[in-house]
C-alpha positions as CSV (number, residue, x, y, z in Angstrom):
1,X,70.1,120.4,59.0
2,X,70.7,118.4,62.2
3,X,73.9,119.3,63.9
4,X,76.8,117.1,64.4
5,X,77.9,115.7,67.8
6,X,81.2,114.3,68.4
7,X,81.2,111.9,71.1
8,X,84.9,111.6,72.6
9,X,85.5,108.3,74.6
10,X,88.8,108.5,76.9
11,X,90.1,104.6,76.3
12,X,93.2,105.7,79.4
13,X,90.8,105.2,82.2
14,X,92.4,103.6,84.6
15,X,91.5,100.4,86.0
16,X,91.0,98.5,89.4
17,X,92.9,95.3,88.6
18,X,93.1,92.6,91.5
19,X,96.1,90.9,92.8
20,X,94.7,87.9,94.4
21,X,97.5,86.2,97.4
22,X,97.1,82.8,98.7
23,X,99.4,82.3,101.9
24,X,99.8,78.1,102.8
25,X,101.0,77.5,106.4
26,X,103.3,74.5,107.2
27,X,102.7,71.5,109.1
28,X,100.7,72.1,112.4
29,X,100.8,75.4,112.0
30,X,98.1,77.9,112.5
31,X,97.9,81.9,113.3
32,X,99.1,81.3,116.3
33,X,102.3,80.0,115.4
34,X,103.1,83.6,114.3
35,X,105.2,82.0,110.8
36,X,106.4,84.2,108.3
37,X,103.9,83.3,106.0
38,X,101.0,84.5,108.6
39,X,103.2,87.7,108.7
40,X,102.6,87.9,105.1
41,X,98.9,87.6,104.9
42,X,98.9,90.2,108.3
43,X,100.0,92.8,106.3
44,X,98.5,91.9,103.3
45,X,95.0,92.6,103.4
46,X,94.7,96.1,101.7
47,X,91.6,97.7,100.7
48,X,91.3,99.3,97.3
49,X,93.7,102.2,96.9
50,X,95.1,102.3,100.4
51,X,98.7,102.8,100.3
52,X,101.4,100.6,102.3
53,X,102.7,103.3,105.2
54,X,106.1,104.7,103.3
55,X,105.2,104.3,99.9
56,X,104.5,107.3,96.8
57,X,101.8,108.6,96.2
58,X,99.6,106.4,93.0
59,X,99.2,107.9,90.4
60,X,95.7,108.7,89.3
61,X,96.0,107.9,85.7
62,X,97.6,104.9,86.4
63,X,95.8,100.8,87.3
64,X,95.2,101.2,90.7
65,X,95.6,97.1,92.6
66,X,93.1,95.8,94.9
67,X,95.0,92.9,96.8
68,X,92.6,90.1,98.1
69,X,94.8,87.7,100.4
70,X,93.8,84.0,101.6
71,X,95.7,81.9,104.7
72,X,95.4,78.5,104.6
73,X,96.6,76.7,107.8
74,X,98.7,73.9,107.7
75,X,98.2,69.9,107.6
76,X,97.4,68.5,110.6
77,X,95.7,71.6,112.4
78,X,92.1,69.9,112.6
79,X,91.0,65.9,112.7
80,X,94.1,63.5,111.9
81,X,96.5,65.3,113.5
82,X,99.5,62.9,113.7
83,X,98.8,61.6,110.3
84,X,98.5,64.6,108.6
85,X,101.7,65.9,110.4
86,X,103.2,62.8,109.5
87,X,102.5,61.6,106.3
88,X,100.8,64.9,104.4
89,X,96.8,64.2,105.0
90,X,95.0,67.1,103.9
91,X,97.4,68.3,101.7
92,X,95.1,67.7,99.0
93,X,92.2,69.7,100.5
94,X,94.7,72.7,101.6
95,X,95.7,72.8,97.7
96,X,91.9,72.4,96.5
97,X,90.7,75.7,99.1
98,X,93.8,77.5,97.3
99,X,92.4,76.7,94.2
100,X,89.2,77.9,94.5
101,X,89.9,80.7,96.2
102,X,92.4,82.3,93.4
103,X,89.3,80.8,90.9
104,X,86.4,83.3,93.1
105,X,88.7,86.4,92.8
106,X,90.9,86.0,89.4
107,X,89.0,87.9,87.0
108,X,91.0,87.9,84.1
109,X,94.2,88.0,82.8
110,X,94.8,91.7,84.0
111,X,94.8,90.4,87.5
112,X,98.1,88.8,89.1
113,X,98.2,85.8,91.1
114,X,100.9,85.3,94.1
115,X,100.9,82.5,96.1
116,X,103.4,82.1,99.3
117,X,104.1,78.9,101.4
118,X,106.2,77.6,104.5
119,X,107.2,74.0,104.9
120,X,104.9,71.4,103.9
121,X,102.5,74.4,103.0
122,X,105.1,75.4,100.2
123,X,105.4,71.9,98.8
124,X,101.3,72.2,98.7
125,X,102.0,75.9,97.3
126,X,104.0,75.2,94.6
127,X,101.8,72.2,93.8
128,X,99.2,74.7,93.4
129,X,101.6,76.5,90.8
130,X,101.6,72.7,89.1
131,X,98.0,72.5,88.8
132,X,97.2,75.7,87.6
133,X,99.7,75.1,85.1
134,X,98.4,71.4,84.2
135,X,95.3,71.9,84.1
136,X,94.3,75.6,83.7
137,X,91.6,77.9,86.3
138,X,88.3,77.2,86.0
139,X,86.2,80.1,86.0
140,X,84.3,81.3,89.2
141,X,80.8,79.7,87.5
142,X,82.5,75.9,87.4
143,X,84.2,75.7,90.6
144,X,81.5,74.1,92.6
145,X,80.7,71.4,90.1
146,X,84.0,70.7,88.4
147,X,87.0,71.5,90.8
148,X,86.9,67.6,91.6
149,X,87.5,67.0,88.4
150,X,89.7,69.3,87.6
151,X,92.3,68.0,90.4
152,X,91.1,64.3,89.4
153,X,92.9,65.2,86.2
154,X,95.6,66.9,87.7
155,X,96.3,63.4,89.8
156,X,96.7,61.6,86.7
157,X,99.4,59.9,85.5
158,X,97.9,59.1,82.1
159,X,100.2,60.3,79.5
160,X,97.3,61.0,77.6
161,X,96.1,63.7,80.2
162,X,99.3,65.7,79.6
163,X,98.6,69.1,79.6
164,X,99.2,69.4,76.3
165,X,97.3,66.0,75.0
166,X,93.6,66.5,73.8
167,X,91.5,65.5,77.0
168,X,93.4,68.4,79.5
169,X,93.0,70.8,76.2
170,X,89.9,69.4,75.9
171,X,88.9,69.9,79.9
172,X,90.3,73.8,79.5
173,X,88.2,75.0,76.3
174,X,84.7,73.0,77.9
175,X,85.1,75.2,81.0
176,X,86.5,78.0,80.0
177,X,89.6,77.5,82.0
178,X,92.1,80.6,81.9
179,X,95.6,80.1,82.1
180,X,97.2,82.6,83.8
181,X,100.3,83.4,85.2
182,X,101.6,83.0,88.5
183,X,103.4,86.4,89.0
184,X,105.0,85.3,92.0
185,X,106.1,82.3,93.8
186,X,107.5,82.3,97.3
187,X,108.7,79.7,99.5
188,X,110.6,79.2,102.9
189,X,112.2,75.6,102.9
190,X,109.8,73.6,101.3
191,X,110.4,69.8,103.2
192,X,110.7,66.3,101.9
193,X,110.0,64.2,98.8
194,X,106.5,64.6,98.0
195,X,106.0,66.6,101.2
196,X,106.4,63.1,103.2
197,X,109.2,62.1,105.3
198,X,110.7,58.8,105.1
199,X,110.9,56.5,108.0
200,X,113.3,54.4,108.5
201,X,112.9,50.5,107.9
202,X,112.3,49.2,111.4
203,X,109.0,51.3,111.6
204,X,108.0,50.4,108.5
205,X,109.2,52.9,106.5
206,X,109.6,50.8,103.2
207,X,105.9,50.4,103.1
208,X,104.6,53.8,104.3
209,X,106.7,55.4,101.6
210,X,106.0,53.0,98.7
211,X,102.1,53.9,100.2
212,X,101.7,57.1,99.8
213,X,104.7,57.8,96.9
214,X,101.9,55.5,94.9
215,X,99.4,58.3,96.1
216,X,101.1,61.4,95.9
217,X,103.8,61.2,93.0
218,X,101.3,63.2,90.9
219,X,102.4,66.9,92.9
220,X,104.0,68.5,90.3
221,X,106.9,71.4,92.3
222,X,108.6,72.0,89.3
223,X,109.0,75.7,88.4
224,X,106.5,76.0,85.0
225,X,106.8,78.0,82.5
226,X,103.8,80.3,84.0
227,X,105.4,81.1,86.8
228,X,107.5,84.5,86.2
229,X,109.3,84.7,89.7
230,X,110.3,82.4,91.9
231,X,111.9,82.7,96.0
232,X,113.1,80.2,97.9
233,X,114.9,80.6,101.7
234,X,116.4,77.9,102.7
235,X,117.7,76.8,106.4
236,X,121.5,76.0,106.0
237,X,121.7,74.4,110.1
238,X,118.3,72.3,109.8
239,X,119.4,68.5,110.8
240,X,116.5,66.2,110.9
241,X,116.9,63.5,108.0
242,X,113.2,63.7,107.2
243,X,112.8,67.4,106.7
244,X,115.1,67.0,103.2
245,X,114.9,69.9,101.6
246,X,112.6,70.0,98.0
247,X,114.8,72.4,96.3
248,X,113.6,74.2,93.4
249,X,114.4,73.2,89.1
250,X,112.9,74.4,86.6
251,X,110.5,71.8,85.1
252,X,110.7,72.9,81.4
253,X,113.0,75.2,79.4
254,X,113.6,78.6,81.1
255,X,112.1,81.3,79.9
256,X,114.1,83.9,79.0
257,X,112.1,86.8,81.8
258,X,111.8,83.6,84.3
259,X,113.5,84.3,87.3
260,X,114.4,81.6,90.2
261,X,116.5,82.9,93.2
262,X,117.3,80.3,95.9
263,X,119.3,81.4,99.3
264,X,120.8,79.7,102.0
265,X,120.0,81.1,105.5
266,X,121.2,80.4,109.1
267,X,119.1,78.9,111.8
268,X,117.0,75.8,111.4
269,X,113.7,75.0,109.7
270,X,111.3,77.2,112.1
271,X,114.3,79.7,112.1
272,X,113.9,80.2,108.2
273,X,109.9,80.0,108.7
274,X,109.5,81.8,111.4
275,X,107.9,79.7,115.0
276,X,105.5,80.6,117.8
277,X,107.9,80.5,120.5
278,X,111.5,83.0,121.0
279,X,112.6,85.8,119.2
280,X,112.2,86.9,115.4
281,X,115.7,87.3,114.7
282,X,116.5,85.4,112.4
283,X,113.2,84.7,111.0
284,X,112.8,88.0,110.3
285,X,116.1,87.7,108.2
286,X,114.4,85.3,105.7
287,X,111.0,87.6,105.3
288,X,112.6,90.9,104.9
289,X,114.3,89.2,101.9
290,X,111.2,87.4,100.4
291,X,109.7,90.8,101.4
292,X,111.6,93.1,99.5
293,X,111.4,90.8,96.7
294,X,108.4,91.2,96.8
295,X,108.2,94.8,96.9
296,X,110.3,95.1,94.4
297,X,107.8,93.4,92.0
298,X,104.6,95.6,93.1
299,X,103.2,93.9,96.4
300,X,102.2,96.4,99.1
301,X,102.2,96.1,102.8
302,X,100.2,97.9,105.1
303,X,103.7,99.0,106.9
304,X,107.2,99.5,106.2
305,X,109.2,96.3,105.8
306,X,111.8,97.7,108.4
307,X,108.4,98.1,110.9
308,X,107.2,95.0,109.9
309,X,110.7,93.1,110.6
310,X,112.1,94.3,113.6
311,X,114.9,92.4,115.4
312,X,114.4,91.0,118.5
313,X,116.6,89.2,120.6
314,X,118.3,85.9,119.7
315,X,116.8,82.3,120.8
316,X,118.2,79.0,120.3
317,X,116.4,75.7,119.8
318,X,118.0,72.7,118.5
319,X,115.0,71.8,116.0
320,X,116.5,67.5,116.2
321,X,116.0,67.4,120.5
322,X,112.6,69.1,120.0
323,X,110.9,65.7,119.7
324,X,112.0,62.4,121.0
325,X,110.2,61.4,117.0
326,X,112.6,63.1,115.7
327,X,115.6,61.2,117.2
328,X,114.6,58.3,115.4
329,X,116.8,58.6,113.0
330,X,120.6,60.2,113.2
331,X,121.3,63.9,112.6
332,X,122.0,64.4,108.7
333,X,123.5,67.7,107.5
334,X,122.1,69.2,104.5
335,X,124.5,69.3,101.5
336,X,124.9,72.7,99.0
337,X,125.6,71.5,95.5
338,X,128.7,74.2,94.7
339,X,127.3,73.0,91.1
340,X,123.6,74.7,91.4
341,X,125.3,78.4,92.3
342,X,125.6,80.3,88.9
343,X,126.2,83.9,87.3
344,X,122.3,84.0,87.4
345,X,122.1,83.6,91.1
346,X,119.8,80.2,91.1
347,X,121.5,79.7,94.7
348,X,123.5,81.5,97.4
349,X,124.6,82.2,100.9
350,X,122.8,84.6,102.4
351,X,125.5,87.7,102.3
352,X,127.7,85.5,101.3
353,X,127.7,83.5,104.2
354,X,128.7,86.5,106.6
355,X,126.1,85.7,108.9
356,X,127.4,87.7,111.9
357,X,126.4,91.0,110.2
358,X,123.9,89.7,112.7
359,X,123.9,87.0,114.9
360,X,127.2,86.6,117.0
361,X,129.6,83.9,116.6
362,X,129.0,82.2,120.0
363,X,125.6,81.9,119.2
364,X,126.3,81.0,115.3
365,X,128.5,78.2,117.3
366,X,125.6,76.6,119.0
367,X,124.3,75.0,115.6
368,X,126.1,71.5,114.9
369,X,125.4,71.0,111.3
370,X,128.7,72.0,109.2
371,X,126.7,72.6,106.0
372,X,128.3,76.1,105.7
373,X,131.8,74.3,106.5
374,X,131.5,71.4,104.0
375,X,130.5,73.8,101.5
376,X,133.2,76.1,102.2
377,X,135.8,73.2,101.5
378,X,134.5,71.9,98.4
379,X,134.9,75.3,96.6
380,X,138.7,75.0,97.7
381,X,138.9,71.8,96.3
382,X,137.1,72.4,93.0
383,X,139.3,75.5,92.9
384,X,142.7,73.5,93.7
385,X,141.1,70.9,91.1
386,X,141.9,68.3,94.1
């Protein structure tokens, strides 16, 4: 009689599951600027199973996260300089290296995909968000040959090429394109309408912007429905009319787990992303939220935040008299619609606008704009009903 073996498979083994990061500088930017979002990708890059310096213990029976993290520098760091700081050139290739980066280490739908951005580089981030959404992830075995493509149809304005009409269904099922969610998307003050400023008329302005809006109104920077969490910092003082801020809607219906946070910070545009030259103070203000955030939702740094953001001194820069470009046009204060703020926090002050918790008021004096101020008033008024 043969005997009887029982064969016992344990189906709890825990597995490695990647959490693939893709960090997109701003405009001009590179390592050396030392932005937030380079501070990111720093302490980002974690080997399997090494623990951030503070954190518990993993458990063993528990997924264990490999994080595989990506910088991309911003427009206009290599050839066409002006006009990629200018008017967005290269944005398209800094999106299409994101891409196929999240395709070579996305497995499956296990794996998590962040994706962080500054400036011009978070317009081209949450564009990323857009196309992923539009037009699904091609596996790693179609990138070389069909990533054209696939942004080709992401540029379209056909109706018919909707993601939800039969050629993008159609593009998705012939390549095997997954499509995932993004688990988390970050973003210090993502700048201007299509990521392009508008001159003004006498420098032909008119015809730049009807140029490349013809080119680039494709960019889809609304939040998806595959995007789970979404952070926005925003600079409350910034003053130049071009750097409009592209605040963040929600494209579709919300889902019901979606969440969307946006917050209002002091200091200008490089004091919200963080800038090569003075102190980190108030940079460091903006990533230790977008930080903990992050935290908070699994993402682990190789130090403590409270290492990672240290204070600093205090350094003043008004971002308007940096260039003599920028004094083309007149100063232009950013407005705060009292109407986007809700119970859901979809936008606030940044501790409720008590910003000398830790900056002092002479120096909270030397910025001109009176966004905060104008602000403040129109609550009174909605609140008198005058």
């Amino acid at each position: 009689m043969d005997s009887q073996v029982t064969i016992t498979t344990n189906t709890n083994i825990p597995r490695v599951r990647n959490r693939v990061i893709v960090c997109m500088d701003g405009t001009w930017d590179t390592p050396s600027e030392r932005t937030n979002v380079y501070y990111l990708y720093l302490h980002l890059n974690m080997p399997e199973g090494k623990l951030g310096k503070g954190d518990k213990k993993e458990d063993p029976e528990q997924d264990q996260w490999r994080q595989v993290a990506g910088y991309f520098e911003g427009v206009g760091t290599t050839q066409n300089k002006y006009l990629g700081g200018l008017f967005g050139l290269g944005l398209s290739n800094q999106i299409m290296k994101a891409y196929e980066f999240i395709s070579r280490h996305y497995e499956n739908e296990d794996d998590e995909i962040w994706i962080f951005g500054f400036s011009r580089g978070a317009y081209a981030a949450r564009s990323l968000a857009g196309m992923i959404y539009n037009v699904g992830l091609l596996p790693d075995e179609h990138i070389e040959t069909q990533a054209p493509e696939a942004y080709k149809l992401y540029c379209s304005r056909d109706e018919a090429k909707h993601p939800k009409k039969e050629v993008a269904v159609n593009f998705r099922t012939q390549y095997q394109c997954m499509e995932p969610e993004i688990r988390f998307l970050g973003c210090f003050d993502t700048v201007g309408a299509l990521g392009v400023p508008q001159l003004p008329w006498y420098l032909g302005g008119s015809t730049f912007w009807t140029l490349f809006h013809e080119r680039n109104s494709f960019h889809d920077i609304r939040i998806s429905p595959k995007v789970k969490s979404a952070f926005h910092a925003l600079s409350i003082h910034e003053q130049r009319a071009w750097f409009t801020p592209a605040l963040m809607d929600f494209g579709l219906k919300q889902r019901e787990d979606q969440e969307l946070e946006q917050i209002w910070f002091p200091g200008m545009h490089s004091d919200i992303g963080g800038q090569a030259e003075g102190s980190r103070l108030l940079p460091n203000q903006s990533l230790r939220w977008m930080m903990t955030k992050a935290a908070d939702r699994g993402l682990k740094f190789t130090r403590t935040i409270d290492e990672i953001c240290n204070e600093g001194g205090f350094y003043y820069q008004d971002s308007y008299e940096s260039s003599l470009i920028y004094q083309i046009v007149s100063r232009e204060d950013r407005v705060i619609d009292p109407s986007m703020f809700s119970p859901k926090g979809l936008a606030a002050l940044y501790k409720d606008g008590q910003f000398e918790q830790f900056i002092e008021p002479e120096q909270l004096a030397l910025y001109k704009s009176k966004t905060h101020h104008n602000y403040i008033n129109s609550i009174k008024h909605l609140i008198s009903g005058k």
